[in-house]
GUVEXFI-552891 format. One record per residue (C-alpha): y, x, z; residue number from 0; residue in three letters. Coordinates in Angstrom, 1 decimal. Layout:
# residues N
- y; x; z; n; res
- Y; X; Z; NUM; ALA
...
//
This chain:
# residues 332
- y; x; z; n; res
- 0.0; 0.0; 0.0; 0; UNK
- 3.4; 1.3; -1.0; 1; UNK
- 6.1; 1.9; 1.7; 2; UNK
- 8.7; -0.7; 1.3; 3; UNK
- 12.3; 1.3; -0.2; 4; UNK
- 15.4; 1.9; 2.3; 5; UNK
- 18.0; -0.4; 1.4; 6; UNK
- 21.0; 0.4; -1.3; 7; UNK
- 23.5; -0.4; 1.3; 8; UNK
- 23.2; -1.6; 4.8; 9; UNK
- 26.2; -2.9; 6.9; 10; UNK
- 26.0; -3.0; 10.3; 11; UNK
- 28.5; -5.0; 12.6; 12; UNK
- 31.1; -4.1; 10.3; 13; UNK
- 35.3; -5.4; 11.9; 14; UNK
- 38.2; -4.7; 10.6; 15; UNK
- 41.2; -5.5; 12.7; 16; UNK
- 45.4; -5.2; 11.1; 17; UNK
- 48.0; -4.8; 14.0; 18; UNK
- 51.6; -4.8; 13.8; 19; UNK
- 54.2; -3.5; 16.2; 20; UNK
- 55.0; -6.3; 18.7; 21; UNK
- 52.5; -8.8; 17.3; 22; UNK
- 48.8; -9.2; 18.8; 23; UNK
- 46.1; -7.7; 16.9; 24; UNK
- 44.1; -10.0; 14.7; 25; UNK
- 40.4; -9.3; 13.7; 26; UNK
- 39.7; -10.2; 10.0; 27; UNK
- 36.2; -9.7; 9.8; 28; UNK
- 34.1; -9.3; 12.9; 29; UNK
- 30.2; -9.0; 13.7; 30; UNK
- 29.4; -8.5; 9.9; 31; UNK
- 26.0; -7.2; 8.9; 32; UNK
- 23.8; -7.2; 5.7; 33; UNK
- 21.6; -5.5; 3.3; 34; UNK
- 21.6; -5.1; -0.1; 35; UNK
- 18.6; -3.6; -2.0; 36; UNK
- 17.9; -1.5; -5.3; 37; UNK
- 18.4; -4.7; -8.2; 38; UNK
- 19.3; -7.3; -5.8; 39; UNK
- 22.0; -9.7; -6.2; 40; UNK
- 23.5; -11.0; -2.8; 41; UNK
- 26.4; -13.7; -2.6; 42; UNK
- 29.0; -13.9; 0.4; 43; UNK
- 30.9; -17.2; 0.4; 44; UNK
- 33.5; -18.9; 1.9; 45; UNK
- 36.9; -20.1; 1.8; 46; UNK
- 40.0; -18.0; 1.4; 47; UNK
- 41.0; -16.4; 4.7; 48; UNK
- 36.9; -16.2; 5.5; 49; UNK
- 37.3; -12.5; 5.4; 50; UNK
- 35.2; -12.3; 2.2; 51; UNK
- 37.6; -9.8; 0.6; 52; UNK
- 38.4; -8.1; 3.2; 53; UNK
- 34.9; -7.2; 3.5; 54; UNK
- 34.7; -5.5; 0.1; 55; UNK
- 38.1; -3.7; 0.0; 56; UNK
- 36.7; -1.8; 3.7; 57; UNK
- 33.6; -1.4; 2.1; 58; UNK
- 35.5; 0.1; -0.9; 59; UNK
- 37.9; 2.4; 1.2; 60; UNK
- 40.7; 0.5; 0.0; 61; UNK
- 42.2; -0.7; 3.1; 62; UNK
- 45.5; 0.4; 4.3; 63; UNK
- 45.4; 3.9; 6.5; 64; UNK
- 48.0; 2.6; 8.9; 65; UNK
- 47.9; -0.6; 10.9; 66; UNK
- 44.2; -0.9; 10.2; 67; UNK
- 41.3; -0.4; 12.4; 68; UNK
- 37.8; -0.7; 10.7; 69; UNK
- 35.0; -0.3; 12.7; 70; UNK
- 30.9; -0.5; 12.6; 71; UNK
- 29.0; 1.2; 9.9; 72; UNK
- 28.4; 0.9; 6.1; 73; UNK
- 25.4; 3.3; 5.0; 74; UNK
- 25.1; 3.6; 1.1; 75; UNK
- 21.6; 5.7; 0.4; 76; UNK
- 22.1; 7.0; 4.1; 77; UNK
- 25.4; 8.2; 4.1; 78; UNK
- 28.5; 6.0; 6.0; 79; UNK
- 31.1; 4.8; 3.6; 80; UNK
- 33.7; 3.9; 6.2; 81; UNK
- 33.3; 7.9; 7.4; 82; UNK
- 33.9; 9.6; 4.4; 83; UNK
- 36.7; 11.7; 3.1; 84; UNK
- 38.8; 10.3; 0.6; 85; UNK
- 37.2; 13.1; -1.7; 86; UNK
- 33.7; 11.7; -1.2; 87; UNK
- 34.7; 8.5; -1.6; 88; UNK
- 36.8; 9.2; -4.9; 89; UNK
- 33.1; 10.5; -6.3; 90; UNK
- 31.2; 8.0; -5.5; 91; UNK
- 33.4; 5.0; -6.2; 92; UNK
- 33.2; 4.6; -10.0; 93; UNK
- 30.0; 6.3; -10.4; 94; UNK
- 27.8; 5.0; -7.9; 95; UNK
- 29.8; 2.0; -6.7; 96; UNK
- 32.0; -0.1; -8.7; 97; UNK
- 34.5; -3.2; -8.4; 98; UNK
- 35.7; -6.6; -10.4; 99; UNK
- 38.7; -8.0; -8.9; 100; UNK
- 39.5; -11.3; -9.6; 101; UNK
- 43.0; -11.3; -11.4; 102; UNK
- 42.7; -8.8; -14.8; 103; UNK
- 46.3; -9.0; -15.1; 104; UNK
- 47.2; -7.1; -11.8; 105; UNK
- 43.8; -4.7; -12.3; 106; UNK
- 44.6; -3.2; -15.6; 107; UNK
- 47.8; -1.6; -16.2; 108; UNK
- 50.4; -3.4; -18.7; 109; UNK
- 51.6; -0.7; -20.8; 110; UNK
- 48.5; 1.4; -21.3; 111; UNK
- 45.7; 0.3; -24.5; 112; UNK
- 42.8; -1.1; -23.5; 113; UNK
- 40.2; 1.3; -24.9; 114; UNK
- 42.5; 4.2; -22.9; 115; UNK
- 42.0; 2.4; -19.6; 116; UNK
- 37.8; 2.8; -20.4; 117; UNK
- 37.9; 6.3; -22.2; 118; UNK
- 39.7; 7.3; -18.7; 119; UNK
- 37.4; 6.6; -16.5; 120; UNK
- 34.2; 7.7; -18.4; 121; UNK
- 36.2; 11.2; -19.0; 122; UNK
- 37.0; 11.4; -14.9; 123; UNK
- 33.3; 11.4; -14.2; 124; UNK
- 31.7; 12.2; -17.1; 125; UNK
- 32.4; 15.8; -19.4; 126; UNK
- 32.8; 14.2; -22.4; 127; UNK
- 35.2; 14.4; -25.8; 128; UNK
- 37.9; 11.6; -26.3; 129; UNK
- 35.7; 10.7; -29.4; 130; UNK
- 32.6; 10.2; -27.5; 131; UNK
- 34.9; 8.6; -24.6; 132; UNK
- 36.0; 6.2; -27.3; 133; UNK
- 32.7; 5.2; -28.6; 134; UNK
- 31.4; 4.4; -25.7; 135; UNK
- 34.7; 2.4; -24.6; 136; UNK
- 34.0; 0.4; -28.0; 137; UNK
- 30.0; 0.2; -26.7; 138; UNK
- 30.9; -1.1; -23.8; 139; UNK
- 33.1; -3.9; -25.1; 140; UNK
- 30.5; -5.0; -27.4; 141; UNK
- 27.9; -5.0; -24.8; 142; UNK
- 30.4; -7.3; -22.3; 143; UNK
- 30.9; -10.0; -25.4; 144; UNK
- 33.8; -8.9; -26.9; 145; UNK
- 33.9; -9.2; -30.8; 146; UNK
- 35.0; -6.7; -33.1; 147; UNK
- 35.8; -3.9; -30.1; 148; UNK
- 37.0; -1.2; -32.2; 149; UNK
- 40.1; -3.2; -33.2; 150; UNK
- 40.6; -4.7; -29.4; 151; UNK
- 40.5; -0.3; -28.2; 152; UNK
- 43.9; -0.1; -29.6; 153; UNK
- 45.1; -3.8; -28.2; 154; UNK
- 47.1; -4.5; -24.7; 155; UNK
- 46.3; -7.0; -21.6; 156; UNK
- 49.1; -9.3; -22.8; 157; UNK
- 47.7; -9.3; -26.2; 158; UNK
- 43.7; -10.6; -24.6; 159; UNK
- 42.8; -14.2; -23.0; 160; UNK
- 42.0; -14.2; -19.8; 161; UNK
- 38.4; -14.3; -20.3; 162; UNK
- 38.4; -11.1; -22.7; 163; UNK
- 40.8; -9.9; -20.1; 164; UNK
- 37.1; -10.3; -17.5; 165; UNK
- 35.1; -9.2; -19.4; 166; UNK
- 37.3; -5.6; -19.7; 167; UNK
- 37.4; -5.3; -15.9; 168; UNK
- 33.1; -5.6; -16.2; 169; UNK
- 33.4; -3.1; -18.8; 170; UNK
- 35.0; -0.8; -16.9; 171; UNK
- 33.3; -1.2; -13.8; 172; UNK
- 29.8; -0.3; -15.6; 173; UNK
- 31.4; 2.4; -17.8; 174; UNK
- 29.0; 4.6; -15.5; 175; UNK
- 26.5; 2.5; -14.5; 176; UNK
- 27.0; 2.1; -11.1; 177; UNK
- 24.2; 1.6; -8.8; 178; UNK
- 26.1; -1.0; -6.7; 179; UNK
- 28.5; -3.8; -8.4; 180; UNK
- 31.0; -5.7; -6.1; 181; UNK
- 32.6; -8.4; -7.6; 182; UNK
- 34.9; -10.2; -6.0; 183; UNK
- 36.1; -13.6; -7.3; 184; UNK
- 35.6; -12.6; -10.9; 185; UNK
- 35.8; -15.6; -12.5; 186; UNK
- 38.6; -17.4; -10.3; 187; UNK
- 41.6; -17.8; -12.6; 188; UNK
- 39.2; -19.0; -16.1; 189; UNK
- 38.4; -22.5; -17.1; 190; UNK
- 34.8; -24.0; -16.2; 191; UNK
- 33.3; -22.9; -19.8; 192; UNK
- 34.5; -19.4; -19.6; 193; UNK
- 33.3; -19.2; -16.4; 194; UNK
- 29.8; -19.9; -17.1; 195; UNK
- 30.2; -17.5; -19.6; 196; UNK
- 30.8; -14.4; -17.8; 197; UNK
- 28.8; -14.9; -15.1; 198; UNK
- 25.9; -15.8; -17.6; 199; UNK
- 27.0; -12.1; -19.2; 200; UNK
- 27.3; -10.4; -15.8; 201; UNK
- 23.7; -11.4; -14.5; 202; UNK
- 21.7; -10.2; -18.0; 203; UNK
- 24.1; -6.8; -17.6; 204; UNK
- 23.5; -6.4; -13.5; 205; UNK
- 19.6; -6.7; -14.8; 206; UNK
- 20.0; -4.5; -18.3; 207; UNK
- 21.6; -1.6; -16.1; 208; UNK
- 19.6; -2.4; -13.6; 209; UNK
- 22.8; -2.4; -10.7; 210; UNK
- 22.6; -4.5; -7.6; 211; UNK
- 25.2; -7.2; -7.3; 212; UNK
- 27.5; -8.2; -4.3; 213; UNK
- 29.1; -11.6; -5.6; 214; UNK
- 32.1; -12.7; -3.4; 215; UNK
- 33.1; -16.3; -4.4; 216; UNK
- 34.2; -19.5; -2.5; 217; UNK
- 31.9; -21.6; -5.0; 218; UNK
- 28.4; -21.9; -4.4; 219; UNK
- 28.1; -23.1; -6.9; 220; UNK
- 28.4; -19.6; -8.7; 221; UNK
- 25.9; -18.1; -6.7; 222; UNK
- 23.6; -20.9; -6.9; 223; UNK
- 21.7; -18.9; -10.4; 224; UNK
- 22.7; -15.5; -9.8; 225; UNK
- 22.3; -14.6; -6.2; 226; UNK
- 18.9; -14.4; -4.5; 227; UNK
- 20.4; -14.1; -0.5; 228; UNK
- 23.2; -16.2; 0.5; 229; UNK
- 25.8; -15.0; 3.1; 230; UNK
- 28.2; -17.4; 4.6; 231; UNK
- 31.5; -16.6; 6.2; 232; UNK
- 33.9; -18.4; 8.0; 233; UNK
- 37.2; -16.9; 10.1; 234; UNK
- 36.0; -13.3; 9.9; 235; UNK
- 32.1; -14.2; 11.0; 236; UNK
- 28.7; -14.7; 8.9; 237; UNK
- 27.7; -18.1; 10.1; 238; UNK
- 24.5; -18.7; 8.3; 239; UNK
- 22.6; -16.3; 6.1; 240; UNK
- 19.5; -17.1; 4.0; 241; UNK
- 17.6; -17.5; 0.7; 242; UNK
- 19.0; -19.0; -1.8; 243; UNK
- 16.5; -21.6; -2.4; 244; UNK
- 16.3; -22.7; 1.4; 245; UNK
- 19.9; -22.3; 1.6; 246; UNK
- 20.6; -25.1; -1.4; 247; UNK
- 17.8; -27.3; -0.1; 248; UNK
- 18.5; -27.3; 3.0; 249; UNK
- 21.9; -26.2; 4.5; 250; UNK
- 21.8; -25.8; 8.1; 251; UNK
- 25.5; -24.7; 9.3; 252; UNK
- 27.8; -27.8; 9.2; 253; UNK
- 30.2; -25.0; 7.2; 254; UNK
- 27.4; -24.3; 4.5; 255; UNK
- 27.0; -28.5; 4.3; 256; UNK
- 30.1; -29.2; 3.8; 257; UNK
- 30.7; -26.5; 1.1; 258; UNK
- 28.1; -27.7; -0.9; 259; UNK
- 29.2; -31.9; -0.6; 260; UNK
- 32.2; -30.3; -2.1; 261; UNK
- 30.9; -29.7; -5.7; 262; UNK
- 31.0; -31.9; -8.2; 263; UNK
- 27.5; -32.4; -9.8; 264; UNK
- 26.9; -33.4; -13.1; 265; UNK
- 23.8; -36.0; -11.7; 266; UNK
- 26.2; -38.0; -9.2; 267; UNK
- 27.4; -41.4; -9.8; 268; UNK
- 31.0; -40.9; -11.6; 269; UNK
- 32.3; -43.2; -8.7; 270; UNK
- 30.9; -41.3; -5.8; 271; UNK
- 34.0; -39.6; -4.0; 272; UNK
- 33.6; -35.6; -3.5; 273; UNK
- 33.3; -35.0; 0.2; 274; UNK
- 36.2; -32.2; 1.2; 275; UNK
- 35.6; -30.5; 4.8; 276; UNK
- 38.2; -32.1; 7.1; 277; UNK
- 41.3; -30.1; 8.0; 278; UNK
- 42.6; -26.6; 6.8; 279; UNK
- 41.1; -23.2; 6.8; 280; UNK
- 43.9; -22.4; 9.6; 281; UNK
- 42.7; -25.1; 11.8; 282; UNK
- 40.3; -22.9; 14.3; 283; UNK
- 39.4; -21.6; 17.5; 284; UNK
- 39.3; -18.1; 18.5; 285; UNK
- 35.8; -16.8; 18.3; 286; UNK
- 36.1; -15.4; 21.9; 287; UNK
- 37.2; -19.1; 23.2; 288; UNK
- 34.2; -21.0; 21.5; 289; UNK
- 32.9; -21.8; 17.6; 290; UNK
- 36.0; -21.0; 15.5; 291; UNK
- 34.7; -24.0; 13.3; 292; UNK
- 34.4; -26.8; 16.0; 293; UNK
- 38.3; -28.4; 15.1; 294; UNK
- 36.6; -29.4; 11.2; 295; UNK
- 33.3; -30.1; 12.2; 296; UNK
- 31.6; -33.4; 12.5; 297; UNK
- 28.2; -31.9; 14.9; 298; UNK
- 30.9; -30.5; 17.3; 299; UNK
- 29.3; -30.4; 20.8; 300; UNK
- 30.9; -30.1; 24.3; 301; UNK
- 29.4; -26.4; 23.9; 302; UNK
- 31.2; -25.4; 20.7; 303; UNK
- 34.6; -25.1; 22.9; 304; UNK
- 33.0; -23.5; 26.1; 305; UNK
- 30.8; -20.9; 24.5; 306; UNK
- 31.0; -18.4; 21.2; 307; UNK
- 27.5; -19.0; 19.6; 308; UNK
- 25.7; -16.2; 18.1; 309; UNK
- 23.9; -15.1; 14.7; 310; UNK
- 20.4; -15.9; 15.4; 311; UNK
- 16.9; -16.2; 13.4; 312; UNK
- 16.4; -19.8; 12.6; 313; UNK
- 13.5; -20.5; 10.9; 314; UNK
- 13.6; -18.0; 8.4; 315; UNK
- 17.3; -17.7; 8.2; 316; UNK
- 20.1; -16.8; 10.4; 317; UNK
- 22.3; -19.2; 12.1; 318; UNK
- 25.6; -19.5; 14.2; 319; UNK
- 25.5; -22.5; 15.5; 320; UNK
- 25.1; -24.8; 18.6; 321; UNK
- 24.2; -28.3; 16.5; 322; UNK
- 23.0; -27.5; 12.9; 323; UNK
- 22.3; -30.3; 10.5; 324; UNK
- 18.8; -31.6; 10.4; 325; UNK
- 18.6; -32.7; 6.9; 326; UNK
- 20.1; -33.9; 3.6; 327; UNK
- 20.8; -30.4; 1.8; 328; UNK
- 20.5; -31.0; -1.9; 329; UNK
- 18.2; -29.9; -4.1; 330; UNK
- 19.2; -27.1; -7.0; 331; UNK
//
């Protein structure tokens, strides 16, 4: 019997915390952990302000130096991430790890052609000629969807739709064929059948090159057929982790529920009203007073504002919660 492979990434009880001068410190992300193997895709979903991004840009290195605190520990192939140099970190990001962001607009630079922006990172980690830089710019863009990519190398963002805007960030961000994608909120800002497009093109190039996938999203319905584990965050905190399969037939967090009543499905009466969670992202607890979720949440016991529950194994999952839901989890 083979011995089962360490994981790609493992993050342990990751927090980051921002403080400014005569305000009180306030912990973004908290008690985060996960693991991420070699060709895995993993989701992390939530609203914004869950701490999704947060997550990534620490993972990343790309939180400000000053006024930030990050603590916990992110091991890529053994080695921390949040204690390296910014020189080991500048090697392996690119290269090893990469990044979508979700607005293309802000991510590539204005006044600089398209097929530069992909010739320069392959030429920072690769020794290569501009001419071989450039073919595998145009290779690239052909591989991501884009027609006739020679022509669009010598184009500009403004002159590109959003979704060929995308589908340049993905280009980039496997110019070296990371081992490790992040991609946070890729498809945010493009309409529903552009959407479905990219991530339909991201999950047969995650698989061609073989590079495991972190998807951040506040959808799930976007990681419903990409993702095979499902993290759920909510003010800084996982509160339910599982499967994907067990997670979509049966959500047990009153958070995870209530996402999922909120998207539209093509099989529901066209009468049936969408079910929103009650209230605002803003409207919580502090984690140390009780469950941070308890002012939206219909299964709100006494408990849930005397006690701060924990992340616990719950029938095959993990769960933070006091009163889960028993049942009616739809089917995918």
């Amino acid at each position: 019997m083979s011995e089962k492979k360490p994981p790609l990434l493992e993050v342990d009880d990751l927090s980051v915390t921002f403080s400014q001068r005569g305000r009180d410190p306030v912990e973004a992300v908290s008690e985060v952990s996960f693991t991420i193997g070699e060709g895995e895709n993993v989701g992390i979903v939530g609203e914004s302000g869950s701490g999704k991004s947060v997550t990534s840009m620490a993972l990343m290195g790309l939180l400000p130096e000053r006024g930030v605190t990050v603590g916990g520990s992110a091991r890529y192939q053994g080695k921390d991430l949040l204690r390296m140099s910014r020189r080991e970190l500048n090697r392996i990001r690119g290269t090893e790890i990469a990044m979508v962001f979700q607005d293309p607009m802000s991510s590539l630079n204005p006044v600089v052609t398209i097929g530069t922006q992909i010739s320069e990172v392959i030429k920072r980690h690769n020794r290569v000629t501009s001419k071989q830089a450039a073919d595998r710019s145009a290779e690239l863009l052909d591989r991501v969807g884009i027609p006739d990519p020679r022509r669009r190398l010598s184009e500009y963002p403004h002159q590109l739709s959003g979704g060929i805007r995308q589908r340049v960030l993905i280009a980039i961000a496997l110019a070296c064929e990371p081992k490790l994608l992040i991609a946070d909120e890729p498809t945010t800002a493009l309409d529903v059948t552009i959407q479905a497009q990219i991530l339909t093109q991201l999950r047969e190039l995650v698989a061609d090159f073989g590079t495991s996938l972190i998807m951040i999203t506040h959808d799930l319905g976007v990681v419903a057929g990409l993702c095979d584990e499902v993290h759920v965050m909510y003010a800084g905190r996982i509160v339910e982790s599982a499967d994907r399969r067990p997670l979509f037939a049966q959500p047990r967090h009153p958070y995870t529920g209530g996402l999922l009543q909120s998207v539209p499905r093509l099989d529901s009466p066209r009468d049936e009203p969408l079910e929103p969670i009650p209230g605002s992202p803003t409207d919580t607890l502090p984690w140390s007073e009780g469950c941070a979720f308890q002012p939206r949440c219909s299964n709100a016991v006494d408990q849930c504002l005397q006690q701060t529950p924990r992340l616990e194994p719950d029938d095959g999952r993990l769960l933070r919660c006091f009163n889960p839901l028993e049942g009616g989890g739809r089917d995918r």
